[in-house]
C-alpha positions in Angstrom: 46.5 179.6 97.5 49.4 177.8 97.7 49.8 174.9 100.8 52.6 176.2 103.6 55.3 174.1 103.9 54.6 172.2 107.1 58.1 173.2 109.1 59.0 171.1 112.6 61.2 172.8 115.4 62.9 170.8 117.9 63.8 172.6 120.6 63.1 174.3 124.5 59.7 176.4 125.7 60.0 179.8 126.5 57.4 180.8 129.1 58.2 184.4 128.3 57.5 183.8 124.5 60.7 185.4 123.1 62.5 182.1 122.4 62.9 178.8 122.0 59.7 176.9 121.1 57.4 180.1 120.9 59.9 182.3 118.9 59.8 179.9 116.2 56.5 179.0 115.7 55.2 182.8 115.6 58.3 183.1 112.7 57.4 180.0 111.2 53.6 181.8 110.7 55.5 184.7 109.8 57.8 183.7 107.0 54.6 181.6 105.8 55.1 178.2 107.0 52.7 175.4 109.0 54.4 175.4 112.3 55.1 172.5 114.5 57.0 171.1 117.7 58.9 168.6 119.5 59.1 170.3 123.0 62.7 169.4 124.4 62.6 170.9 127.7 60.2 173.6 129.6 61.7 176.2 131.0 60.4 179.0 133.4 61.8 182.0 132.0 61.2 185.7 131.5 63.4 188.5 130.0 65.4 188.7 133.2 66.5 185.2 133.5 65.9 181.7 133.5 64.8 180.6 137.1 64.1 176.9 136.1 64.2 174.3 133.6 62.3 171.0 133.3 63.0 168.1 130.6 61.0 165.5 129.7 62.1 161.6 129.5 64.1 161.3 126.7 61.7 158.6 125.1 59.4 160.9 125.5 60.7 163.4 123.3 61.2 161.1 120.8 57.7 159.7 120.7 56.7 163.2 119.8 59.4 163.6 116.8 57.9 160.0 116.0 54.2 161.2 116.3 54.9 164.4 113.8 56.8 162.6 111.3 54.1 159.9 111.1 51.2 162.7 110.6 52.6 165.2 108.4 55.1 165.7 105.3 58.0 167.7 106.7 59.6 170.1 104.3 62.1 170.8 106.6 63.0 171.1 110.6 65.4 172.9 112.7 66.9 172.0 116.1 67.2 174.2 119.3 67.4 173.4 122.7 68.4 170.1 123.1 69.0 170.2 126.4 70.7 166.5 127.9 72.5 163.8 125.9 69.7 161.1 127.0 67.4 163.2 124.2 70.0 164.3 121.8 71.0 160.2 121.5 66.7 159.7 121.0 66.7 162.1 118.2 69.6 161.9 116.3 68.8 158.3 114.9 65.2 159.7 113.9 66.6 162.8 112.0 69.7 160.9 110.6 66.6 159.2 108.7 65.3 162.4 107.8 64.8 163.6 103.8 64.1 167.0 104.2 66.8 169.5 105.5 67.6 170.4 108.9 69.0 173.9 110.5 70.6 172.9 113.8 71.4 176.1 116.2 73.6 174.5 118.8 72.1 176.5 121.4 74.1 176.5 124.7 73.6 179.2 127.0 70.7 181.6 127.4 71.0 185.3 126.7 70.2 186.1 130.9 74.0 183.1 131.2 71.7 180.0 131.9 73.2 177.0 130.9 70.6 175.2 128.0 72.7 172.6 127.2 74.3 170.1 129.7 78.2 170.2 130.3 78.6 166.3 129.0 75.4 166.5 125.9 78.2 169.0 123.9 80.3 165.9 122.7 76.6 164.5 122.2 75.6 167.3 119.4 79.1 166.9 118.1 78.9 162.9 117.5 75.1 163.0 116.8 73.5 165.8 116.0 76.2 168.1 113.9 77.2 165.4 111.5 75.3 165.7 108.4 73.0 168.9 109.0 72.6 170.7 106.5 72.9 174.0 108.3 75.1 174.8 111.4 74.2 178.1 113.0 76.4 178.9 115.9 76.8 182.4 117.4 80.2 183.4 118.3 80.3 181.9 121.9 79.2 178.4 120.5 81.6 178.5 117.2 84.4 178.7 120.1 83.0 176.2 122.0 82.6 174.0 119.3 86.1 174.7 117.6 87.9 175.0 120.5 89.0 178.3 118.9 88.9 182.0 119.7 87.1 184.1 117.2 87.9 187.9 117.3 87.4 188.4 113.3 85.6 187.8 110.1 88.8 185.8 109.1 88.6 183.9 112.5 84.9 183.4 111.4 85.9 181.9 108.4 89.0 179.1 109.8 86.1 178.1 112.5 83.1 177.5 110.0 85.9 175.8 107.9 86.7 173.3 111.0 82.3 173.0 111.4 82.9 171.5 107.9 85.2 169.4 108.7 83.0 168.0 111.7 80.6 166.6 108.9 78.0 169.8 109.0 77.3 170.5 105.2 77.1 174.6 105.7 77.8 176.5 108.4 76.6 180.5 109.1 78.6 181.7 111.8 76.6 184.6 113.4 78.3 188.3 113.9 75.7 189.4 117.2 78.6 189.0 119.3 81.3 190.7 117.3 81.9 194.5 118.3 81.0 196.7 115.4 79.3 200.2 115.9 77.5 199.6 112.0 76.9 196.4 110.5 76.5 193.0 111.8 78.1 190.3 109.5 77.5 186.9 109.4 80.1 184.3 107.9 78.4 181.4 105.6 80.9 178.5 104.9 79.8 176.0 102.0 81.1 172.7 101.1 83.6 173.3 98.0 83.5 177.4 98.0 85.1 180.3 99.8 83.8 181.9 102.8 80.7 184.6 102.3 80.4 187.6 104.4 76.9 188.3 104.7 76.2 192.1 106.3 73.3 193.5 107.9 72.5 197.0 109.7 73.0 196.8 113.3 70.0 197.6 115.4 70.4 199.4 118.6 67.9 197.7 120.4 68.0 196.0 124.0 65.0 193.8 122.9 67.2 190.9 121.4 65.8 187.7 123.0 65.5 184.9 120.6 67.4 186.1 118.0 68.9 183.3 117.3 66.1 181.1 117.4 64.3 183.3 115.3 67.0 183.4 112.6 67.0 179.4 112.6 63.6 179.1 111.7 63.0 181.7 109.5 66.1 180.0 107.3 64.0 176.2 108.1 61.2 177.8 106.6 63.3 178.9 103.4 64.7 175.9 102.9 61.4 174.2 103.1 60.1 176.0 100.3 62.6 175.0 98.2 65.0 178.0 98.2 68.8 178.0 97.9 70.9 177.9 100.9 72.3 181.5 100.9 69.0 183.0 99.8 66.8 181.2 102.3 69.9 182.8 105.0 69.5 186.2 103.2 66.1 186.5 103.7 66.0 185.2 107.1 68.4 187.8 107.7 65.9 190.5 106.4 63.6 189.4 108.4 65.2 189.4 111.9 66.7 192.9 110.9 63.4 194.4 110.4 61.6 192.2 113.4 64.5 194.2 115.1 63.9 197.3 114.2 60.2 197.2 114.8 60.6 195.2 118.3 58.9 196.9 121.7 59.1 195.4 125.5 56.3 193.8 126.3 57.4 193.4 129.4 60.5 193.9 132.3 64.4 192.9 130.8 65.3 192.1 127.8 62.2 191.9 124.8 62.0 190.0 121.9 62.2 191.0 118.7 58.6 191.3 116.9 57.4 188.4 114.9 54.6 190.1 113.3 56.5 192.8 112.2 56.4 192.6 108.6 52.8 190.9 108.6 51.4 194.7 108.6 48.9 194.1 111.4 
């Protein structure tokens, strides 16, 4: 049997289990990977909202990136929930270090409209944290916020992940969820040195769509960390959150997750 790739997320706790912290290390086990974590901030949270969020001292967090990376070979690590600019400025010089790739999914705001990322920790992840990665993944509310640009198309898509480029990330996959289309959901991937790809999936008609993006993040982390090519580790992550989709449930009230386990054939 061949040894998982050990794969390290960065990022916020989900008490509800849909996101953040939890959502990746269930795909992590999923997509066959050795899952572990830097825990960024807890936050009390169910699928109707975000009531409260706690972060831990910012020296904190990095004495547990510090910790990991002196106890395991990591194939490759993705960033969530970073929360303040006191921890993005403890972590970036640790992962600008790094050699193994790193997926970083600028998250922002909840699903439920909770702010996850501080007001002044944006110019933070821009200075710190975007520069270099090898993987941007920004939905279509963070593209904007990033480029300072409205995105209403595929070709809008396209000019923002070119300007994500231009910011120093080395790809960017600029995520379709929150364009209106009754069929497919595409995603834009922009590479260093070639044209823009339009990657299409079914759309699910599901309400039980928490965490997708954190699931997508690490399932392409885990990719990545086995060695794969850029697009095909996004293709497959893709696959996987399509059909985690399709087979997702509520567990309980408001919005569910999808379900992790959904191709594991339990």
């Amino acid at each position: 049997m061949l040894t998982p790739p050990n794969i390290l997320t960065i990022a916020g706790s989900d008490s509800g289990g849909g996101a953040g912290i939890q959502a990746d290390l269930k795909t992590i086990m999923a997509m066959g990977g050795y899952g572990m974590s830097v825990i960024t901030a807890l936050t009390a949270q169910n699928g109707m909202g975000v009531t409260g969020i706690h972060a831990p001292d910012p020296d904190f967090v990095a004495l547990q990136l510090d910790t990991v990376l002196d106890g395991f070979p990591v194939a490759a690590a993705k960033t969530g929930m970073l929360f303040s600019a006191g921890i993005i400025r403890a972590v970036a010089p640790v992962l600008r270090r790094r050699s193994f790739p790193l997926v970083v999914d600028p998250v922002s705001v909840s699903q439920s409209g909770s702010r996850l990322l501080q007001e002044d920790a944006i110019s933070a992840l821009v200075n710190d944290i975007l520069p270099g990665c090898d993987l941007l993944t920004p939905n279509r509310p963070e593209a904007e916020m990033l480029t300072n640009m409205t995105i209403d198309s595929l070709d809008d898509a396209a000019t923002a992940g070119e300007k994500l480029l231009q910011m120093g990330a080395r790809a960017v996959l600029i995520k379709g969820g929150h364009m209106e289309n009754s069929v497919v959901v595409t995603d834009c991937l922009c590479m260093e040195g070639q044209a823009p790809k339009a990657l299409p999936q079914a759309k699910v008609d599901t309400e039980n769509n928490h965490g997708t993006g954190c699931t997508l993040s690490a399932a392409i982390a885990v990719g990545l960390g086995k060695g794969l090519p850029l697009q095909v580790a996004v293709t497959r992550a893709q696959e996987y959150l399509n059909l985690a989709l399709r087979r997702s449930y509520s567990p309980g009230s408001g919005a569910g997750p999808v379900n992790h386990a959904a191709g594991l054939n339990l």
